[in-house]
PyMOL Python script that loads the backbone (N, CA, C, O; Angstrom):
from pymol import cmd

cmd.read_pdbstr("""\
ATOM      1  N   UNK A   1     -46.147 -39.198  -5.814  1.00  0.00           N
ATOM      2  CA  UNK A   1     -45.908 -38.224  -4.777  1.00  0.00           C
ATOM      3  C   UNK A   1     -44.506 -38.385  -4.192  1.00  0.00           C
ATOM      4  O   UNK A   1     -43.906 -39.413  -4.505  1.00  0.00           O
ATOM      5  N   UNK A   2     -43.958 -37.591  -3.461  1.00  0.00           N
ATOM      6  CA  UNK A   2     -43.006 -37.027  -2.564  1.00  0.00           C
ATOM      7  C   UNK A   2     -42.999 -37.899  -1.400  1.00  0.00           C
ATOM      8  O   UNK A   2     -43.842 -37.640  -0.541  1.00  0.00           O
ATOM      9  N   UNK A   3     -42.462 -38.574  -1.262  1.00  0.00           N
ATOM     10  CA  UNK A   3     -42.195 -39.218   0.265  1.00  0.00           C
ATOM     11  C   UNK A   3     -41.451 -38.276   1.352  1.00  0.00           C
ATOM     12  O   UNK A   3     -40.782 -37.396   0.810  1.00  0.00           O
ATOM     13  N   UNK A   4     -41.430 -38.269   2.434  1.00  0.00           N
ATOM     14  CA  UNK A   4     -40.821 -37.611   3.764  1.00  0.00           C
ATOM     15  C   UNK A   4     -39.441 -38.065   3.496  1.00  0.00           C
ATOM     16  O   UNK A   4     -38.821 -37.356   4.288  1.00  0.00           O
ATOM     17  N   UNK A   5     -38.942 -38.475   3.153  1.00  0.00           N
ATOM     18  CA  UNK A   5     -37.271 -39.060   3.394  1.00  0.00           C
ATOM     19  C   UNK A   5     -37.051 -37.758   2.406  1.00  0.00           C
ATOM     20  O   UNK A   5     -36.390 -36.765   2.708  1.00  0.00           O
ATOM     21  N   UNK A   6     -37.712 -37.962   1.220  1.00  0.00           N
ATOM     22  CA  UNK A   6     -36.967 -36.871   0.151  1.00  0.00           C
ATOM     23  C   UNK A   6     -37.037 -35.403   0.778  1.00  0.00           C
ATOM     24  O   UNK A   6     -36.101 -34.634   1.000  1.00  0.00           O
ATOM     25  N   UNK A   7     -38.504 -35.211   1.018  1.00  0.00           N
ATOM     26  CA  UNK A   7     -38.756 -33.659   1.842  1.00  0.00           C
ATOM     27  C   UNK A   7     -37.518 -33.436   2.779  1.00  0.00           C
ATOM     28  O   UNK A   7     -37.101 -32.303   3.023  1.00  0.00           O
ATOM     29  N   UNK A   8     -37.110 -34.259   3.148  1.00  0.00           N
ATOM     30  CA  UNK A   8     -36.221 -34.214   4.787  1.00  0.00           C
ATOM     31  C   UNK A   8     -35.041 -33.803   3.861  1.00  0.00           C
ATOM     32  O   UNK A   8     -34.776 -32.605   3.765  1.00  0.00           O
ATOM     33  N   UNK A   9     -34.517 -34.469   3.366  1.00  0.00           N
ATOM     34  CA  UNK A   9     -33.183 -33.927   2.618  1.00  0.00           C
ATOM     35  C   UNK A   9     -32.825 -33.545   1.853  1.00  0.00           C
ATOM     36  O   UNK A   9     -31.624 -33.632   1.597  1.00  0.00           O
ATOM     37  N   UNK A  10     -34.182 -32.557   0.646  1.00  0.00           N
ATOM     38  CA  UNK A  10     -34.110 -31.757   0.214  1.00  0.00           C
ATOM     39  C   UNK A  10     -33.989 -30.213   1.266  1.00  0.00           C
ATOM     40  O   UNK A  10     -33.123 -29.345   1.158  1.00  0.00           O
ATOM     41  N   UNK A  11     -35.047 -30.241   2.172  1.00  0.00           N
ATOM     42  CA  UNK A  11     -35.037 -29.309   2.956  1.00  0.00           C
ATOM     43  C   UNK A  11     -33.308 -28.827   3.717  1.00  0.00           C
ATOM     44  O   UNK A  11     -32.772 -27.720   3.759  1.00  0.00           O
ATOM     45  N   UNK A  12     -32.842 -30.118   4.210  1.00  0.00           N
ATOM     46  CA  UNK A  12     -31.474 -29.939   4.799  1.00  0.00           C
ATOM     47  C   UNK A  12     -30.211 -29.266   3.282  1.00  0.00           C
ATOM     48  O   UNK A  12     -29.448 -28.308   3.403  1.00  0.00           O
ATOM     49  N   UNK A  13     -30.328 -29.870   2.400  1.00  0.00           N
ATOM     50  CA  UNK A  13     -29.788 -29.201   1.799  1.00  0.00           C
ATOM     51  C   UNK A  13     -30.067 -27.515   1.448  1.00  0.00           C
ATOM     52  O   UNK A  13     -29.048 -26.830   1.546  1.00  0.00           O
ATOM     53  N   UNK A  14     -30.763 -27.108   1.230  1.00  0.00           N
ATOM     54  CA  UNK A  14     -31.718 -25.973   1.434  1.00  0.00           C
ATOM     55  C   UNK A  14     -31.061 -24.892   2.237  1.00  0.00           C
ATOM     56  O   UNK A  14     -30.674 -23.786   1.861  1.00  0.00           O
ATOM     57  N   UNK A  15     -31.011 -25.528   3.603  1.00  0.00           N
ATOM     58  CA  UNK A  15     -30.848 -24.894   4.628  1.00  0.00           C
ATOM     59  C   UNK A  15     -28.969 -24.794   4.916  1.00  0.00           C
ATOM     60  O   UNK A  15     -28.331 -23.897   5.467  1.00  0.00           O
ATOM     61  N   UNK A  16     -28.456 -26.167   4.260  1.00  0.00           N
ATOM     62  CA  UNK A  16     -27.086 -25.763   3.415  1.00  0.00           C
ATOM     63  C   UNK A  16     -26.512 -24.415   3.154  1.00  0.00           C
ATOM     64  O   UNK A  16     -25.806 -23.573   3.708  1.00  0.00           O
ATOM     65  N   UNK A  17     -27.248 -24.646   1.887  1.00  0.00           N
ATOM     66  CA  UNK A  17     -27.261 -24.073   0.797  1.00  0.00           C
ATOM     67  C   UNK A  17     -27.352 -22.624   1.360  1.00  0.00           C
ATOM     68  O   UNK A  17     -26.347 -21.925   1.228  1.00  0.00           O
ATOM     69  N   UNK A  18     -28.328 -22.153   1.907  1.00  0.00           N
ATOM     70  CA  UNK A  18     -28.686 -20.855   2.888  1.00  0.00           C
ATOM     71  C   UNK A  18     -27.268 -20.565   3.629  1.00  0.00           C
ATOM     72  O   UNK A  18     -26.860 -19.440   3.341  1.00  0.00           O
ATOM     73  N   UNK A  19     -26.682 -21.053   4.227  1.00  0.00           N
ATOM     74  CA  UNK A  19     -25.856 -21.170   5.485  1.00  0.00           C
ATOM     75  C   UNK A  19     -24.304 -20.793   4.469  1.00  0.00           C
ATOM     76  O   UNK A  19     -23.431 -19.961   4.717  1.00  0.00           O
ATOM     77  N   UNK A  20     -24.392 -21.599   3.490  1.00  0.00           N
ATOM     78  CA  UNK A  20     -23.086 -21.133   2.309  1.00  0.00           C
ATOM     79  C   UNK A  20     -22.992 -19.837   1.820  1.00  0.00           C
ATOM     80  O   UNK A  20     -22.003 -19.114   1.695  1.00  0.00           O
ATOM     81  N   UNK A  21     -24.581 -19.578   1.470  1.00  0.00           N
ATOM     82  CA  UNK A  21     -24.688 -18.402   1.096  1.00  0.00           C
ATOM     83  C   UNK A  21     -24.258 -17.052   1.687  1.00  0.00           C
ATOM     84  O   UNK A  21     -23.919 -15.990   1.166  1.00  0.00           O
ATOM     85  N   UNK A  22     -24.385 -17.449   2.902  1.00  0.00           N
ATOM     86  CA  UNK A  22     -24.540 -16.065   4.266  1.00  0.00           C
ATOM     87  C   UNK A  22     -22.581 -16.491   4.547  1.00  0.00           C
ATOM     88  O   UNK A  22     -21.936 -15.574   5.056  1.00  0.00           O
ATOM     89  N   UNK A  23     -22.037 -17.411   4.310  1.00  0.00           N
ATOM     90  CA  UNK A  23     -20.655 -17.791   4.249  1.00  0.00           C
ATOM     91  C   UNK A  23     -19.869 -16.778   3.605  1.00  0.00           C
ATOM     92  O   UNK A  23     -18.871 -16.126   3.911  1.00  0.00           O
ATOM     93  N   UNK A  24     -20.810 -16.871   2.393  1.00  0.00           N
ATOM     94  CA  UNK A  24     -19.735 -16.408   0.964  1.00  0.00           C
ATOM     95  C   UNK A  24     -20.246 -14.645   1.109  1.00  0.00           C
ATOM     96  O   UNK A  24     -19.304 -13.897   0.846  1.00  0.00           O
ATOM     97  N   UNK A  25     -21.185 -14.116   1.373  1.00  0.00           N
ATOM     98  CA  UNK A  25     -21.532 -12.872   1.789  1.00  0.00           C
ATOM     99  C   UNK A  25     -20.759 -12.148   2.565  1.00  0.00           C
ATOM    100  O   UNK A  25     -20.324 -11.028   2.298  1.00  0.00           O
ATOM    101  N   UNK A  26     -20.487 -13.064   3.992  1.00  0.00           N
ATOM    102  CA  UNK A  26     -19.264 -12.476   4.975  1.00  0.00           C
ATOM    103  C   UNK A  26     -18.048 -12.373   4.491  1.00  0.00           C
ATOM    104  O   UNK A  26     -17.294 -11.427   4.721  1.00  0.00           O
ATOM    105  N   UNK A  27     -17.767 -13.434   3.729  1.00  0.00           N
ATOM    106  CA  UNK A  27     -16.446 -13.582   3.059  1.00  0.00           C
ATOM    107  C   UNK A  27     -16.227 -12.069   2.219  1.00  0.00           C
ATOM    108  O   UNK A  27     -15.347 -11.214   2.322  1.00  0.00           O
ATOM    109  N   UNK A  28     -17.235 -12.147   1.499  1.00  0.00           N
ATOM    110  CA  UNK A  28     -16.764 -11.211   0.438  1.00  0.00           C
ATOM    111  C   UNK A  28     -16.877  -9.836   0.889  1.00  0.00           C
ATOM    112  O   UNK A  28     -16.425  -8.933   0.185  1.00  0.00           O
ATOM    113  N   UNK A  29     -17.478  -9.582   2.071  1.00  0.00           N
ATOM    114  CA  UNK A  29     -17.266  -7.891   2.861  1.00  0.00           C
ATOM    115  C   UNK A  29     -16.407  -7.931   3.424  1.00  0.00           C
ATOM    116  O   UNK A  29     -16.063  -6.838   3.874  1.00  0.00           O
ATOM    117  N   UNK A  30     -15.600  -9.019   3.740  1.00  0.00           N
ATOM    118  CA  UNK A  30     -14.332  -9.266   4.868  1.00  0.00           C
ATOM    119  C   UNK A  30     -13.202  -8.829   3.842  1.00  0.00           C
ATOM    120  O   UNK A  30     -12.212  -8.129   4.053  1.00  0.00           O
ATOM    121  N   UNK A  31     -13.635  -9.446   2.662  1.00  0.00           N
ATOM    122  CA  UNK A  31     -12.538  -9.190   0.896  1.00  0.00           C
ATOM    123  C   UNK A  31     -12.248  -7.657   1.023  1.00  0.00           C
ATOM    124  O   UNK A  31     -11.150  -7.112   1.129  1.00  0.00           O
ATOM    125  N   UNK A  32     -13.319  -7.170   0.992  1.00  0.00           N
ATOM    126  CA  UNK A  32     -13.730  -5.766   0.499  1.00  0.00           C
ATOM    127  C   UNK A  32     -13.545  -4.717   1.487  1.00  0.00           C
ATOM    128  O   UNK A  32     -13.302  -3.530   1.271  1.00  0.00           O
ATOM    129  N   UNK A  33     -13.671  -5.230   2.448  1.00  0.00           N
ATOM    130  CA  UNK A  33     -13.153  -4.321   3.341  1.00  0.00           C
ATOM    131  C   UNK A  33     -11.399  -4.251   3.686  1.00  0.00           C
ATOM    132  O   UNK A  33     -10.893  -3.245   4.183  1.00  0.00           O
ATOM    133  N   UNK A  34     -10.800  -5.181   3.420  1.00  0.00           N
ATOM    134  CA  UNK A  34      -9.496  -5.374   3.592  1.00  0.00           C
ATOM    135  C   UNK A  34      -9.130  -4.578   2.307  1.00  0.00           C
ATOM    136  O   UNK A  34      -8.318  -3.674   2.507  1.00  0.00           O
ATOM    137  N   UNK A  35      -9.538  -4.721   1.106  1.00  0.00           N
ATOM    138  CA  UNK A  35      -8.951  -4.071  -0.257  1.00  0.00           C
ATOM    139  C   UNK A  35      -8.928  -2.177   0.093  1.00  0.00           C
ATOM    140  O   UNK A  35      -8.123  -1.263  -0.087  1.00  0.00           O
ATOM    141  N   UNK A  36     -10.197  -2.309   0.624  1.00  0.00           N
ATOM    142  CA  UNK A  36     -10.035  -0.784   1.007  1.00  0.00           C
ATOM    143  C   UNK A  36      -9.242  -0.233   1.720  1.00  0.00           C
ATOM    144  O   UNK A  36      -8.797   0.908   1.599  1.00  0.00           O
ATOM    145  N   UNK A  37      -8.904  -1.382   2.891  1.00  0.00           N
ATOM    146  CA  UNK A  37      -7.933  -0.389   3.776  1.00  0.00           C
ATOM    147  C   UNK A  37      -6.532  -0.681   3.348  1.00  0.00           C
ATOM    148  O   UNK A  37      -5.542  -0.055   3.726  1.00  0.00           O
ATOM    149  N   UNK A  38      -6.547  -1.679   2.535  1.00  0.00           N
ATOM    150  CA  UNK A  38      -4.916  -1.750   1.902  1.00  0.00           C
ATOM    151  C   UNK A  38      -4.636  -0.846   0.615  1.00  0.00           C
ATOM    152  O   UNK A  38      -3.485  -0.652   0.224  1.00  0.00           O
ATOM    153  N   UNK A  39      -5.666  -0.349   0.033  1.00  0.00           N
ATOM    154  CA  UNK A  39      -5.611   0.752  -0.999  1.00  0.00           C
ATOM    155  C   UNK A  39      -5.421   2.224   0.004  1.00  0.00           C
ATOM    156  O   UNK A  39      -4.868   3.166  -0.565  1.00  0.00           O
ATOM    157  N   UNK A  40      -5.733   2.371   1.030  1.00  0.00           N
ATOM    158  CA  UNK A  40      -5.616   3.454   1.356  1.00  0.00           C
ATOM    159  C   UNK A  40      -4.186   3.887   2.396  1.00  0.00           C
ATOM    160  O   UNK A  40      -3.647   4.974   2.601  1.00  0.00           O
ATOM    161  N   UNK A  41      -3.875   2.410   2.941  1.00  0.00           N
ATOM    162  CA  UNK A  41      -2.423   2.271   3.300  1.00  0.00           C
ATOM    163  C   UNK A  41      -1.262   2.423   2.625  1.00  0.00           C
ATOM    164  O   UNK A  41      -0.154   2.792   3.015  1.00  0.00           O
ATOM    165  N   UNK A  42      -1.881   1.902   0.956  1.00  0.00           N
ATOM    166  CA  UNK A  42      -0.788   2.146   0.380  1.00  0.00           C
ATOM    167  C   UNK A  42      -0.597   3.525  -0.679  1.00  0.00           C
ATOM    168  O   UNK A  42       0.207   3.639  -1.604  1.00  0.00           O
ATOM    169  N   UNK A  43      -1.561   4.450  -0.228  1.00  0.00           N
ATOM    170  CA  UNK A  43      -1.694   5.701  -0.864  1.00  0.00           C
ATOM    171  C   UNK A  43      -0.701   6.404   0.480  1.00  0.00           C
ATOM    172  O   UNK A  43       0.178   7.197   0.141  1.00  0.00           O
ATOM    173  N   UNK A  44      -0.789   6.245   1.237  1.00  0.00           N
ATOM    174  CA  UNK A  44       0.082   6.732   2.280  1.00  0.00           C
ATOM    175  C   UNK A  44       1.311   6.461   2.732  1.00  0.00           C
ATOM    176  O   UNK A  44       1.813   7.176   3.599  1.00  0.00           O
ATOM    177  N   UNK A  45       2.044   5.267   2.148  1.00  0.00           N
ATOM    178  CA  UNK A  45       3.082   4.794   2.039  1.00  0.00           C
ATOM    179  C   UNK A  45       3.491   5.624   0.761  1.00  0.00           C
ATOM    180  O   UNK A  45       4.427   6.388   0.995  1.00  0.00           O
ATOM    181  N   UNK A  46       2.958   5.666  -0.698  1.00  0.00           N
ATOM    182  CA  UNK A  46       3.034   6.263  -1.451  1.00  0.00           C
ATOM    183  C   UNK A  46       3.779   8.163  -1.395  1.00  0.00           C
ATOM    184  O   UNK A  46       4.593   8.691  -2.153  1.00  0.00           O
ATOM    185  N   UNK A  47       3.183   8.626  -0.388  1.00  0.00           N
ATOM    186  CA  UNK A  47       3.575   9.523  -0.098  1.00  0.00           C
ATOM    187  C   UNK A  47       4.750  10.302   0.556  1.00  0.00           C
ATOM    188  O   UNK A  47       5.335  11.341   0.247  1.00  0.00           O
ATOM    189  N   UNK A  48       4.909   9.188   1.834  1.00  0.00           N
ATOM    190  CA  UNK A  48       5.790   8.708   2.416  1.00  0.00           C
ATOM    191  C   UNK A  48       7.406   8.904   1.503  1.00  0.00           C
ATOM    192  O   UNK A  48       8.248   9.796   1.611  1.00  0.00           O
ATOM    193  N   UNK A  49       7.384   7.813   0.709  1.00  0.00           N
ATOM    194  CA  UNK A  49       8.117   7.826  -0.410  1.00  0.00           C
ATOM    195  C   UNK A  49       8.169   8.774  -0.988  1.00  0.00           C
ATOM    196  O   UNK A  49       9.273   9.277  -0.777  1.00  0.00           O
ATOM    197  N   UNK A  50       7.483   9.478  -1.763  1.00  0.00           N
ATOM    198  CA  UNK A  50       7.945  11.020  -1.897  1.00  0.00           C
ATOM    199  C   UNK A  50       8.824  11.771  -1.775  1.00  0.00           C
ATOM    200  O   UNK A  50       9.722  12.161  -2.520  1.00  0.00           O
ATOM    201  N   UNK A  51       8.445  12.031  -0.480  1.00  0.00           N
ATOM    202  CA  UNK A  51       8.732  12.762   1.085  1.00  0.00           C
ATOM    203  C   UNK A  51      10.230  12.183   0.894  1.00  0.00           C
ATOM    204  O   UNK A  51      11.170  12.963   0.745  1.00  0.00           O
ATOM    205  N   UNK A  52      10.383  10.993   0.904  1.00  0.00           N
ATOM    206  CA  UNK A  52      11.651  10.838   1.330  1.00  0.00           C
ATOM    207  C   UNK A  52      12.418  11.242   0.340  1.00  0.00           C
ATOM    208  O   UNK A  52      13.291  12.042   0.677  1.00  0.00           O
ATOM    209  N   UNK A  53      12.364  10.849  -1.153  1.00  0.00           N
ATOM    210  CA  UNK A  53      12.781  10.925  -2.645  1.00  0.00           C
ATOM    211  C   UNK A  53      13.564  12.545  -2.432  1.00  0.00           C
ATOM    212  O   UNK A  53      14.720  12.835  -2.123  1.00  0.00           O
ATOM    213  N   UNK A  54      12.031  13.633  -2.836  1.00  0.00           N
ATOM    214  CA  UNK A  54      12.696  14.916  -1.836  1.00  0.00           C
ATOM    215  C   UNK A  54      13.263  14.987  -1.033  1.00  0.00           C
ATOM    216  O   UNK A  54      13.977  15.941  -1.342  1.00  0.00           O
ATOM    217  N   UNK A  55      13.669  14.579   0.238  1.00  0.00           N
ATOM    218  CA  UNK A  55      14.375  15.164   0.786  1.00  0.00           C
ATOM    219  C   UNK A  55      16.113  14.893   0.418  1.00  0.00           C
ATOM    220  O   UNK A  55      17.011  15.735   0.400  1.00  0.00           O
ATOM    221  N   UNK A  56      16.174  13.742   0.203  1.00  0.00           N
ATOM    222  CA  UNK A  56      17.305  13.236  -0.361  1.00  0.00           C
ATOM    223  C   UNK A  56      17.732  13.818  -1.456  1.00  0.00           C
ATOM    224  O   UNK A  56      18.949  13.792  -1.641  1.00  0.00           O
ATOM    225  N   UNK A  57      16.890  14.473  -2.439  1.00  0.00           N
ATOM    226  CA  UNK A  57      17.543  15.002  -3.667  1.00  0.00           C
ATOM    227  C   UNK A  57      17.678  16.196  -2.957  1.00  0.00           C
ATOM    228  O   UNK A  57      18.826  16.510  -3.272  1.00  0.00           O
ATOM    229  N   UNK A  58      17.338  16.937  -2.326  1.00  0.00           N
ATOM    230  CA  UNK A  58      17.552  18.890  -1.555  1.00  0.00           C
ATOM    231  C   UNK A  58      18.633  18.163  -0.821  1.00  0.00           C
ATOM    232  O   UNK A  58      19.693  18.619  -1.251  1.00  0.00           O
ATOM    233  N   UNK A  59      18.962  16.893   0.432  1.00  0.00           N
ATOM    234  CA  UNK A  59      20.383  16.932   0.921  1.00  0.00           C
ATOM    235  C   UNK A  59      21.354  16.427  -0.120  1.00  0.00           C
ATOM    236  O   UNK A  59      22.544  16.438   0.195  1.00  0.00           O
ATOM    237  N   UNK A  60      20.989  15.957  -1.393  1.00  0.00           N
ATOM    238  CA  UNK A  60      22.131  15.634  -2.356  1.00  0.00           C
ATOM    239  C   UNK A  60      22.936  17.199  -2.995  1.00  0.00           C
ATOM    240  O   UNK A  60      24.114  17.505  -3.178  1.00  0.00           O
ATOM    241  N   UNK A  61      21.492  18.000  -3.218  1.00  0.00           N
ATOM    242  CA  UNK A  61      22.035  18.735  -4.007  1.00  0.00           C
ATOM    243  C   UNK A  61      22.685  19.709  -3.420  1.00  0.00           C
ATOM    244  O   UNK A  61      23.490  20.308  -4.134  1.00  0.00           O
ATOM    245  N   UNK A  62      22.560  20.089  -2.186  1.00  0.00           N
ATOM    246  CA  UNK A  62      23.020  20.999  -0.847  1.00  0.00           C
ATOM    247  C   UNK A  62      24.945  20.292  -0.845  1.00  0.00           C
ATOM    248  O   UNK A  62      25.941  20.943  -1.158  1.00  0.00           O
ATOM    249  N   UNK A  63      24.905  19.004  -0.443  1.00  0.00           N
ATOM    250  CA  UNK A  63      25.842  18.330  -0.641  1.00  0.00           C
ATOM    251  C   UNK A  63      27.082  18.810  -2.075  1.00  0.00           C
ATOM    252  O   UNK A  63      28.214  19.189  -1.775  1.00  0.00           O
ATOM    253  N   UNK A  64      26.654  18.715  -3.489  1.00  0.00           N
ATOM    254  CA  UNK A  64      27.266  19.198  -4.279  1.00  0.00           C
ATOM    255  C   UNK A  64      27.693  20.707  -4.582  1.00  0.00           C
ATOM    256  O   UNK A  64      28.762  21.107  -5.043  1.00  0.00           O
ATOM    257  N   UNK A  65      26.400  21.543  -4.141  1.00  0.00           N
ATOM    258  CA  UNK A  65      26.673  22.919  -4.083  1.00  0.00           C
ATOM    259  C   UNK A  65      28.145  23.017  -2.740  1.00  0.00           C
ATOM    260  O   UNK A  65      29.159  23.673  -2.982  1.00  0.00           O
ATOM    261  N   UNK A  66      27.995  22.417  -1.706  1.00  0.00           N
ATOM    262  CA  UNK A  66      28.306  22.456  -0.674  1.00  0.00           C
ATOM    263  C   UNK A  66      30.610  22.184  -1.212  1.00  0.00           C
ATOM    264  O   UNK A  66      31.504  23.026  -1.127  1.00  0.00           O
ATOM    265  N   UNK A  67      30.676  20.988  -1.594  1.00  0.00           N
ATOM    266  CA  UNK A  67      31.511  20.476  -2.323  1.00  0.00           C
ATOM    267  C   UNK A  67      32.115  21.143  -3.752  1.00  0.00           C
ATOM    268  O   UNK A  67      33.223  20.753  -4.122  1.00  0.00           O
ATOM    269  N   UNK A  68      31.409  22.121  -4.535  1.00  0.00           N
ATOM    270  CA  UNK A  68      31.534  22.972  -5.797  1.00  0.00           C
ATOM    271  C   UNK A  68      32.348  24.310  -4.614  1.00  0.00           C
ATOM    272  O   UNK A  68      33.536  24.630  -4.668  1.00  0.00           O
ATOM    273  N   UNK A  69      31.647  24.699  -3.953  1.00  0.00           N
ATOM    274  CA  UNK A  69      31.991  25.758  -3.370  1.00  0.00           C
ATOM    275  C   UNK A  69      33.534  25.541  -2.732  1.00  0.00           C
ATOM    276  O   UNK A  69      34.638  26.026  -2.981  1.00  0.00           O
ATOM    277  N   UNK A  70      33.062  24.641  -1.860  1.00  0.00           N
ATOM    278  CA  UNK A  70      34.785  24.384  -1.060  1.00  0.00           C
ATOM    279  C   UNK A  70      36.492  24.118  -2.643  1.00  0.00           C
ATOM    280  O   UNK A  70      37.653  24.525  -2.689  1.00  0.00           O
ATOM    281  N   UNK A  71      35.516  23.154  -3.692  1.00  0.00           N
ATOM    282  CA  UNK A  71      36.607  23.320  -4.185  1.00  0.00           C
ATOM    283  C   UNK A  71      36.779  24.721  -4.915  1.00  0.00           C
ATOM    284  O   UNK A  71      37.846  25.333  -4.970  1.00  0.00           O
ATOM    285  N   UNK A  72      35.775  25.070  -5.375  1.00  0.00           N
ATOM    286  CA  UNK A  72      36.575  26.613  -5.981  1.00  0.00           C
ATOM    287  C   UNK A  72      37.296  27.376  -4.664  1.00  0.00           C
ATOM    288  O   UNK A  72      38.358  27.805  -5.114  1.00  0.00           O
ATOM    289  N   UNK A  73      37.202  27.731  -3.276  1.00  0.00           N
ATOM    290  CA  UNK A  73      37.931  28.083  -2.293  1.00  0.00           C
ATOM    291  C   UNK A  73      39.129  27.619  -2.456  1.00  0.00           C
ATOM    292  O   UNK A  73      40.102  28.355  -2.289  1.00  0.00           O
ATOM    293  N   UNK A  74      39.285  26.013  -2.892  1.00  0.00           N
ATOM    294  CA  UNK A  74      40.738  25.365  -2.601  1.00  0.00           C
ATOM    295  C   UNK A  74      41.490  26.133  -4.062  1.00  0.00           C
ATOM    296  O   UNK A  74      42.612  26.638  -4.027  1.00  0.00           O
ATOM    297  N   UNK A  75      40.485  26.081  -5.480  1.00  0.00           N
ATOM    298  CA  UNK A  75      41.602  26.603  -6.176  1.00  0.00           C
ATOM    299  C   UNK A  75      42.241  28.281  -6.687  1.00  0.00           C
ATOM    300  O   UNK A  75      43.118  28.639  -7.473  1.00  0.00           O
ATOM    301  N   UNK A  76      41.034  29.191  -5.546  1.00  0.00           N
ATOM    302  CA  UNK A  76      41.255  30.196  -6.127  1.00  0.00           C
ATOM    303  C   UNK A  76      42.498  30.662  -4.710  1.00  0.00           C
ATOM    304  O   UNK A  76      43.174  31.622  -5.081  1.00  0.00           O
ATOM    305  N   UNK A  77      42.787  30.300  -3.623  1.00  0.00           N
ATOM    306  CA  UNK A  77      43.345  29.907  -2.802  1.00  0.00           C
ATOM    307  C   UNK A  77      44.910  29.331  -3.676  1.00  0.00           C
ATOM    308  O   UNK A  77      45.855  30.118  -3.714  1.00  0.00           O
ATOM    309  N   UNK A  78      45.019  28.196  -4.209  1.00  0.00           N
ATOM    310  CA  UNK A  78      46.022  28.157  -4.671  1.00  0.00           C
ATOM    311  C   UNK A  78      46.732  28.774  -5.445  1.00  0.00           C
ATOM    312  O   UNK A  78      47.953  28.667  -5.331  1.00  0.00           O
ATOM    313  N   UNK A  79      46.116  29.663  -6.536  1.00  0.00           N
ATOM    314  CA  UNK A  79      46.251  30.787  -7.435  1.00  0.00           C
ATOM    315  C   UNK A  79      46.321  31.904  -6.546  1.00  0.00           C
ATOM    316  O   UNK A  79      46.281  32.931  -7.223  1.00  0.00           O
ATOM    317  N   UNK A  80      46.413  32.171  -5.240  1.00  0.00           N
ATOM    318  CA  UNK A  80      46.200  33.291  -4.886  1.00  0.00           C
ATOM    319  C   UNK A  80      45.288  34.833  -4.950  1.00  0.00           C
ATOM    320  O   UNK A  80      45.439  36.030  -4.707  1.00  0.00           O
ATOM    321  N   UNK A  81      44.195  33.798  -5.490  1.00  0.00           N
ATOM    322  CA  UNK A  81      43.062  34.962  -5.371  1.00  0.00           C
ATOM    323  C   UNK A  81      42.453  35.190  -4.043  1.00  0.00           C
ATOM    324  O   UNK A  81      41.759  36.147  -3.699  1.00  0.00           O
ATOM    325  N   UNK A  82      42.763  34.324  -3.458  1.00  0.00           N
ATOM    326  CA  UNK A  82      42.059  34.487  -1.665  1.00  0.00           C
ATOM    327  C   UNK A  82      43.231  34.694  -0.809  1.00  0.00           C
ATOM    328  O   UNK A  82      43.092  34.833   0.406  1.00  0.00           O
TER     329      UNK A  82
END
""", "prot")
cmd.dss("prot")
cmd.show_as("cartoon", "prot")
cmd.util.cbc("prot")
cmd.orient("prot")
């Protein structure tokens, strides 16, 4: 038979064992919940970026149209077409 010493510290381990379990449970919704909100932070940063990409290429290209124009002014100006 089973003596009480063993019952006693099988049981405590047990109750361990339980207590790890409910550990690693929290842990891993604490995981999972952070993955979600950093997947969805970075879908919005994502966008962000975009946003910016565009706008910079419409003020680049505004910029060159902007610069094409003035110099044809300067050379039709020197030729005396203006």
């Amino acid at each position: 038979m089973v003596d009480k010493e063993t019952l006693k510290v099988l049981s405590e381990i047990r109750d361990e064992m339980k207590e790890m379990n409910a550990q690693f449970k929290w842990l891993i919704e604490k995981a999972s919940t952070a993955m979600e909100k950093e997947e969805t932070s970075g879908g919005l940063q994502l966008k962000e970026i975009e946003f910016q990409n565009k706008k910079s290429r419409r003020e680049m290209i505004l910029m060159l149209l902007f610069g094409a124009g003035l110099l044809a002014a300067i050379v039709l100006e020197k030729y005396g077409y203006i």
